[in-house]
C-alpha positions as CSV (number, residue, x, y, z in Angstrom):
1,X,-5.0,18.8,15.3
2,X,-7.1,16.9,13.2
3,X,-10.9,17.4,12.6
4,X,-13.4,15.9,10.9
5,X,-14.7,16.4,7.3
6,X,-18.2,17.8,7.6
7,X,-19.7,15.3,5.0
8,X,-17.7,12.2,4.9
9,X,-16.8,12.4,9.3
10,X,-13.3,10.6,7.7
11,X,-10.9,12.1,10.0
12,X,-8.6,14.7,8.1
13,X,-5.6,17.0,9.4
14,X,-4.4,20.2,9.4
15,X,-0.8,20.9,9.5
16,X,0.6,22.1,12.8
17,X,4.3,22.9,13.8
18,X,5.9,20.3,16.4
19,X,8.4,21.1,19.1
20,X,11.8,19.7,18.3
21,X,11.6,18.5,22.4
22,X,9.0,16.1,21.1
23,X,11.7,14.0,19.2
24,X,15.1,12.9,20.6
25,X,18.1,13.5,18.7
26,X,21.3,12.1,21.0
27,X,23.0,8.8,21.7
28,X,22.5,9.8,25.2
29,X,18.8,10.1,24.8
30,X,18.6,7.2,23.1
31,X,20.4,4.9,25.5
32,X,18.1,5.9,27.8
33,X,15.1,5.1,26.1
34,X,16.8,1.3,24.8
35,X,16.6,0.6,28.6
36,X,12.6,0.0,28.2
37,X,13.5,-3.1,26.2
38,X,15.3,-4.7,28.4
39,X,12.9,-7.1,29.2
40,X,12.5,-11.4,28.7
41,X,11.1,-12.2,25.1
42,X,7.5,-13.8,24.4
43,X,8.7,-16.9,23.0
44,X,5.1,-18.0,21.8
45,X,4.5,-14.8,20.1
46,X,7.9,-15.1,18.5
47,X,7.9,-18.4,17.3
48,X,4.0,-17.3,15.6
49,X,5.8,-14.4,14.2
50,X,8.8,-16.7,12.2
51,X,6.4,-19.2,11.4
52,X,4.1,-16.4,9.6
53,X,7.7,-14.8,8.2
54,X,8.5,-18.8,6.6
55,X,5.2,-18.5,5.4
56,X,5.0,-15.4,3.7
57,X,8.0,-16.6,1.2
58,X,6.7,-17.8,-2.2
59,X,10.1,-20.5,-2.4
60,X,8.2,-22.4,0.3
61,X,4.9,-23.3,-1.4
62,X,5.7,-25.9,-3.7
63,X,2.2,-25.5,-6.2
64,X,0.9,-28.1,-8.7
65,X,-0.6,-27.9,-11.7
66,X,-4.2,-28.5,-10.9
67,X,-4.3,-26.5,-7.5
68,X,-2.7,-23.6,-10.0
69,X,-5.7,-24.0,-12.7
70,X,-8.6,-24.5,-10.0
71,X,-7.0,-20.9,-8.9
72,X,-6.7,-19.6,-11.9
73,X,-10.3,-20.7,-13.0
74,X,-11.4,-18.5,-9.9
75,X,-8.9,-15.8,-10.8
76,X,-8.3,-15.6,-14.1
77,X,-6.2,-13.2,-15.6
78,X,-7.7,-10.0,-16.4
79,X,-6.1,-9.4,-19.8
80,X,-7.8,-12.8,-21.1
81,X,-10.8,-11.1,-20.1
82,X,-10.2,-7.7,-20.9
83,X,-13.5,-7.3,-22.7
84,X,-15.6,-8.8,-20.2
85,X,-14.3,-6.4,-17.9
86,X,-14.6,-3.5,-19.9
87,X,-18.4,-5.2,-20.8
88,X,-19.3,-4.0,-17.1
89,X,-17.8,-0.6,-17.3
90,X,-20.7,0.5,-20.2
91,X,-22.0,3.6,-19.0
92,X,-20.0,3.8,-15.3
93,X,-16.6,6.1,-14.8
94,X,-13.3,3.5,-14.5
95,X,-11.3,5.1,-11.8
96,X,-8.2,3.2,-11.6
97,X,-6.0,2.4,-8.1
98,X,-2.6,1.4,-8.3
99,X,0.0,-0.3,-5.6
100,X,3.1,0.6,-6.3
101,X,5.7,-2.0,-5.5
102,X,5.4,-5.7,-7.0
103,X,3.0,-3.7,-9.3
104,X,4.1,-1.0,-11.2
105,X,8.0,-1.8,-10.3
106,X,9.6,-5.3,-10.0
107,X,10.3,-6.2,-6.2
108,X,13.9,-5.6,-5.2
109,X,16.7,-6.1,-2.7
110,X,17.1,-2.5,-2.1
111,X,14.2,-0.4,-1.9
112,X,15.5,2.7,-2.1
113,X,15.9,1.3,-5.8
114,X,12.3,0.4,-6.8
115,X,12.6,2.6,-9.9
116,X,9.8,2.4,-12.7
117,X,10.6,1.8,-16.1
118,X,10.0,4.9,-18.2
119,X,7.7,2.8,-20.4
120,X,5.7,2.5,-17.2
121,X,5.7,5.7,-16.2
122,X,4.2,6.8,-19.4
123,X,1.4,3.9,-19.4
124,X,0.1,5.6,-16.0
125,X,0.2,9.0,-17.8
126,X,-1.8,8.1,-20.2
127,X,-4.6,6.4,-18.3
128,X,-4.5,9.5,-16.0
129,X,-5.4,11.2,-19.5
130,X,-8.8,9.5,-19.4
131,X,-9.7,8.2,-15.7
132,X,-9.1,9.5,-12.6
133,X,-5.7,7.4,-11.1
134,X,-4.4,7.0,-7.6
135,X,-1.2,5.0,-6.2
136,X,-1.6,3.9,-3.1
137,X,1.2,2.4,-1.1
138,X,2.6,1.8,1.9
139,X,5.7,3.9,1.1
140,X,6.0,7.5,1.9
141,X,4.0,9.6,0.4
142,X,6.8,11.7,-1.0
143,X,8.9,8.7,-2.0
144,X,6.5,7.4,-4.2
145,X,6.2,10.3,-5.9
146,X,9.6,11.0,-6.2
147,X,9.9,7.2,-8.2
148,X,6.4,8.0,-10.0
149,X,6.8,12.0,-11.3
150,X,3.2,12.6,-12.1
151,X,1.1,15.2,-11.0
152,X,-1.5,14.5,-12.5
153,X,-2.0,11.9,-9.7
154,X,-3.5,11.0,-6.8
155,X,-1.1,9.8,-4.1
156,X,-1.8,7.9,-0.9
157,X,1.0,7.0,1.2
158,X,1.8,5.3,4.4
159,X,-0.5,2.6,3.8
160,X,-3.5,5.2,2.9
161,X,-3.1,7.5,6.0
162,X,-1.3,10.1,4.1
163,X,-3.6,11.5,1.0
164,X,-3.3,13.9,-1.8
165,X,-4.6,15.1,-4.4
166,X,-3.3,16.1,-8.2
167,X,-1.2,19.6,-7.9
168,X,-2.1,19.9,-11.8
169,X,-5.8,21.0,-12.8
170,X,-7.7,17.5,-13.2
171,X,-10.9,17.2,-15.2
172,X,-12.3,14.4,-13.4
173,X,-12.6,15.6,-9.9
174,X,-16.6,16.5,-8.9
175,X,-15.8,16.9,-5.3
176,X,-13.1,18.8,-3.5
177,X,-10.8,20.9,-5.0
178,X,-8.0,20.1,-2.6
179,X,-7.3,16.8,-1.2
180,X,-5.2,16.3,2.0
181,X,-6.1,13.3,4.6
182,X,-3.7,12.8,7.1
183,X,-6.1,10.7,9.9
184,X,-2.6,9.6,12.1
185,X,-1.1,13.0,12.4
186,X,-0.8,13.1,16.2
187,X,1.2,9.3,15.8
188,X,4.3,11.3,14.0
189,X,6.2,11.8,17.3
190,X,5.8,8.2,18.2
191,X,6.4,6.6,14.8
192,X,10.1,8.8,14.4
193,X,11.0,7.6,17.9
194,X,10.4,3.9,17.2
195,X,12.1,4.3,13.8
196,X,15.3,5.2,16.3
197,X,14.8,2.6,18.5
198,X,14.5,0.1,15.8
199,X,17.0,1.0,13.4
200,X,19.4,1.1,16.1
201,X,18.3,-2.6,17.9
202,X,18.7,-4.1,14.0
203,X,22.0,-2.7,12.9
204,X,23.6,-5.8,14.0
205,X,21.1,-8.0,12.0
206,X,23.2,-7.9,8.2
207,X,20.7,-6.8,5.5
208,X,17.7,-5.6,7.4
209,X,16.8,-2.0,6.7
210,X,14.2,0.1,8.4
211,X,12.4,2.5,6.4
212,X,10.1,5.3,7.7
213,X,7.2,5.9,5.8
214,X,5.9,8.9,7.8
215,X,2.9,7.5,9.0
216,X,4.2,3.9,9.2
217,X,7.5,2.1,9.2
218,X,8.7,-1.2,6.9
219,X,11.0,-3.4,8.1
220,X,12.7,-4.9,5.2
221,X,14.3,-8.8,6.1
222,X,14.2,-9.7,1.8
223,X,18.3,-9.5,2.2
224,X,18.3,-11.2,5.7
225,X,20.0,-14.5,5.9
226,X,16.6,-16.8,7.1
227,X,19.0,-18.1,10.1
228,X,18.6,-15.0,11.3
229,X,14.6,-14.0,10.9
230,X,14.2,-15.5,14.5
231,X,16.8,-12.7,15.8
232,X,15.2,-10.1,13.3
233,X,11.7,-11.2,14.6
234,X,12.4,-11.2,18.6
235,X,13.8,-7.3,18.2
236,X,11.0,-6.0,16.3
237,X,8.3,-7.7,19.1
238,X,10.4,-6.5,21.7
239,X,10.0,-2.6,20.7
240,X,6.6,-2.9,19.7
241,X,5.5,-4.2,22.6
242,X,6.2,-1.0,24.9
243,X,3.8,1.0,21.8
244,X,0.3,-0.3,22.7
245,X,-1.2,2.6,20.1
246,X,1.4,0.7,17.6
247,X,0.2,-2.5,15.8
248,X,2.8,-4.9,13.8
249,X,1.4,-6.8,9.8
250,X,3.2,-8.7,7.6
251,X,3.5,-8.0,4.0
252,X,6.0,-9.9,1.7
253,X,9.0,-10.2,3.3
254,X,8.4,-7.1,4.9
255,X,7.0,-6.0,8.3
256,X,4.5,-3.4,8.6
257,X,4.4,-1.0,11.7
258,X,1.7,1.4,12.1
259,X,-0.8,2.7,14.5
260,X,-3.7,1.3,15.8
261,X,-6.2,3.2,14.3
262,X,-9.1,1.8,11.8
263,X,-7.5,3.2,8.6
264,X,-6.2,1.1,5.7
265,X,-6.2,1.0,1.6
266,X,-9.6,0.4,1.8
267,X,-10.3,3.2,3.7
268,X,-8.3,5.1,1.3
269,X,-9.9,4.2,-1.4
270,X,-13.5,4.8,0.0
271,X,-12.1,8.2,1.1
272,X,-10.6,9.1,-2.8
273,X,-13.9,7.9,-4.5
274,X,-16.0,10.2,-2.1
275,X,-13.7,13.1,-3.2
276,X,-14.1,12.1,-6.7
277,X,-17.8,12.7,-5.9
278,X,-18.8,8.7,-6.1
279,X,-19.5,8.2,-2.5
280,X,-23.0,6.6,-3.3
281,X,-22.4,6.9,-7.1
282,X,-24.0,3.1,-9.2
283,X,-21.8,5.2,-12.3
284,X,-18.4,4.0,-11.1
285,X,-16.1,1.3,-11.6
286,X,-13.3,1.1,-9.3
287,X,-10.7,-1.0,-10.7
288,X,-7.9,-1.5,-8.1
289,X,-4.6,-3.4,-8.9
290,X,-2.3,-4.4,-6.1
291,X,0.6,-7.9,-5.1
292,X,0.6,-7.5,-1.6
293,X,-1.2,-8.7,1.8
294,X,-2.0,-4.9,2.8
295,X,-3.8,-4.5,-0.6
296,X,-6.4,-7.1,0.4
297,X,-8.3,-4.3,2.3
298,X,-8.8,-2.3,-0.6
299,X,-10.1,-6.1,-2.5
300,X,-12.1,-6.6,0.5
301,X,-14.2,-3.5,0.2
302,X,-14.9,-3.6,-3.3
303,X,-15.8,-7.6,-3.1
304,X,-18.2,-6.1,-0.2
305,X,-19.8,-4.0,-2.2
306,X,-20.2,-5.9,-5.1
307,X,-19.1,-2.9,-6.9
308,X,-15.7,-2.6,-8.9
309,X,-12.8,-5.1,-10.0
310,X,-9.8,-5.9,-7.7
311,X,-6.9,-7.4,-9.3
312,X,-4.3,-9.1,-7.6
313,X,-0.4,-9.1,-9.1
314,X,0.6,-12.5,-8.5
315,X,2.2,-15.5,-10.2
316,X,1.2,-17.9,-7.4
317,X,-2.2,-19.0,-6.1
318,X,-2.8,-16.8,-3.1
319,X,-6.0,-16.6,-1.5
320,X,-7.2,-13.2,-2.2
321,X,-10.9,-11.6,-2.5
322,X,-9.5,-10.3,-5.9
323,X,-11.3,-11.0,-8.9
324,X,-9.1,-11.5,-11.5
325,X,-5.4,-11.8,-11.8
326,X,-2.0,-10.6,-13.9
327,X,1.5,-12.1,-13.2
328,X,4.1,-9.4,-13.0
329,X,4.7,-5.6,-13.6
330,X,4.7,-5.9,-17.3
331,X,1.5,-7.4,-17.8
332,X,0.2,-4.4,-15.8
333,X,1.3,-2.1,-18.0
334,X,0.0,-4.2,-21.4
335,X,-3.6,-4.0,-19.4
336,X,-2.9,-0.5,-18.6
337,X,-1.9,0.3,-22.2
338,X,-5.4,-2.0,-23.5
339,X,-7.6,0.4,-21.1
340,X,-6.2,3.6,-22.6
341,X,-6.9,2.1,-26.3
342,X,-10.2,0.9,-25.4
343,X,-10.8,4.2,-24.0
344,X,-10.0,6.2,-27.7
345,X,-11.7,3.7,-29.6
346,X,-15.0,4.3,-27.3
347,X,-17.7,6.4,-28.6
348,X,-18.0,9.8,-26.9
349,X,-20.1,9.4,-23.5
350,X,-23.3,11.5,-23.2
C-alpha cells in the first residue's frame, strides 16, 4: 500500500507482507514465462540502442584542447573555486548529496567490488559531523550502505525510490523524525520477475551481470566484449518490451531498468530537503556531487531553481547542467576534506 504524505503529497510506503505465489521460483515456471519473448526483434530500436551504448564510452570521443578549456571555462573545477563557492553559502545551511559510484569509489569491472577507500569513508563522516549528507544511488539501498557503514547518513537507493533516514540521532533534521520513501513499492513483484528473465536470457553473453537494485535493475556490459553489445542490447529490448510499466536508461556502460513512474534523484533530493525542513527554505545550499547520466536530474533541479551547486565528476567535457566540475574520486574527497576545514575555521552561526 502506499499513501501519500499529508504535507509534501510525495507518495511514500508502508511495508506490507507479499505472497510468495507472487514471485516464481522454478525452471519450470520460468520456461514458461521465456516463451513471451519469443517474438521478431525491433531492429530500428536496436540499432538506436548500440549506437547510444558506442556513445556512452569515453574511449570514443577523441577531445581537443580548446573544446576541453571552452568546457572547462563553463565548468570549472570546484576546488579552484572553493572560496567562491563557499562565498555563496554565507548565512545558508550546505546540505551535501553524494552519488556513489564514479564518485566516492573508482568505477570498476566488478561491481560487487566498488569498495571505498577508508580515507574516504572518514572524509564523509566528518562532513556528516557539520551538514546534513545523503548518498544517493542507483544501487540498492542496502548495498550501498553495506560499502559506506555510516549511520549517520541519509541513504537513497534504487535511483531515489528507496529513502532513509539516519538510524543514529542527527542534529540537523527540522522535519521528520523518521524517514522512509518507497514511491514503487507495488513494482517489486515485477522488477524480481524481470531480474529472472533477464539474468537468465544474458547468461550466454560473457561478462554481462544483472544486478537487482530492489526498486530498479543495472545491467552491467563494462566487461562485455563490444562485438557483442548488439546481442546484449537485442535481449534486454526484447524483455522490456512485454513490461509497459517498465522503462529502460542508459548510464555509463550500464543499463538502467526501472518503472515508469515520475520519480528520479531529483525527486529525491526535493523529497530529503523537505524532510530536512527546507522545502521553501532561501537558507539552504544544496550542494550535490554526482559522474553519471542519472545524476543530471538532481543537476537539473537545482539549475531550475537557481538555488544550490551541482557538481559533476568527470574528466571529459560532458554536457551537463552542472556548475562546476572535479575529475575523479580523490579530488572529491580533497573538496570534501576543504568543506569540513572551512566549516571549523567559520565563526559560530547565530
Amino acid at each position: 500500500m502506499v499513501i501519500s504524505d499529508a504535507k509534501s503529497g510525495i507518495p511514500m510506503a508502508i511495508a506490507y507482507g507479499m505472497s510468495d505465489s507472487t514471485l516464481f521460483g522454478n525452471f519450470t515456471q520460468l520456461k514458461k514465462l521465456l516463451k513471451k519473448f519469443e517474438t521478431s526483434q525491433n531492429g530500428a530500436k536496436i540499432n538506436a540502442l548500440l549506437d547510444s551504448m558506442r556513445a556512452s564510452s569515453p574511449t570514443r570521443r577523441p577531445i581537443n584542447a580548446e573544446d576541453r578549456n571552452s568546457w572547462i571555462l563553463n565548468h570549472p573545477s570546484a576546488l579552484t573555486m572553493f572560496e567562491d563557492i563557499m562565498s555563496a553559502s554565507k548565512g545558508k545551511q550546505i546540505v551535501v548529496f553524494l552519488d556513489y559510484d564514479g564518485t566516492l569509489s573508482p568505477i570498476v569491472e566488478d561491481p560487487d567490488r566498488a569498495f571505498i577507500t577508508t580515507e574516504m569513508r572518514e572524509a564523509v563522516r566528518e562532513v556528516a559531523k557539520h551538514f546534513p549528507t545523503a548518498i544517493v544511488s542507483g544501487r540498492c539501498r542496502a548495498k550501498v550502505y553495506g560499502f559506506v557503514r555510516l549511520s549517520e547518513l541519509y541513504y537513497a537507493g534504487s535511483q531515489g525510490m528507496d529513502i532513509k533516514g539516519p538510524t543514529k540521532g542527527h542534529k540537523h533534521r527540522k522535519g521528520n523524525q523518521t524517514v522512509l520513501c518507497q514511491p514503487a513499492r507495488e513494482f517489486l513483484p515485477m522488477i524480481d520477475e524481470v531480474y529472472k528473465v533477464l539474468t537468465y536470457k544474458v547468461k550466454c553473453i560473457p561478462g554481462a551481470i544483472v544486478e537487482n537494485n530492489k526498486f530498479c535493475l543495472s545491467v552491467h556490459y563494462r566487461c562485455v566484449d563490444e562485438t557483442k553489445w548488439g546481442e546484449l542490447a537485442d535481449q534486454v529490448k526484447m524483455v522490456i518490451k512485454n513490461y509497459p510499466q517498465l522503462r529502460l536508461t542508459q548510464g555509463r556502460k550500464v543499463f538502467e531498468i526501472r518503472p515508469t513512474i515520475k520519480w528520479n534523484k531529483g525527486n529525491a533530493l526535493e523529497f530529503l530537503l523537505e524532510s530536512l525542513g527546507y522545502a521553501e527554505s532561501n537558507d539552504v545550499l544544496p550542494v550535490y556531487i554526482g559522474d553519471d547520466r542519472t545524476d543530471e536530474d538532481a543537476f537539473k533541479v537545482l539549475h531550475d531553481k537557481g538555488q544550490g551547486l551541482g557538481i559533476l565528476v568527470s574528466k571529459t567535457p560532458k554536457e551537463t547542467n552542472a556548475s562546476y566540475s572535479l575529475q575523479e574520486p580523490s579530488e572529491v574527497m580533497h573538496f570534501l576534506k576543504r568543506l569540513v576545514e572551512w566549516k571549523k575555521l567559520s565563526p559560530p552561526s547565530h
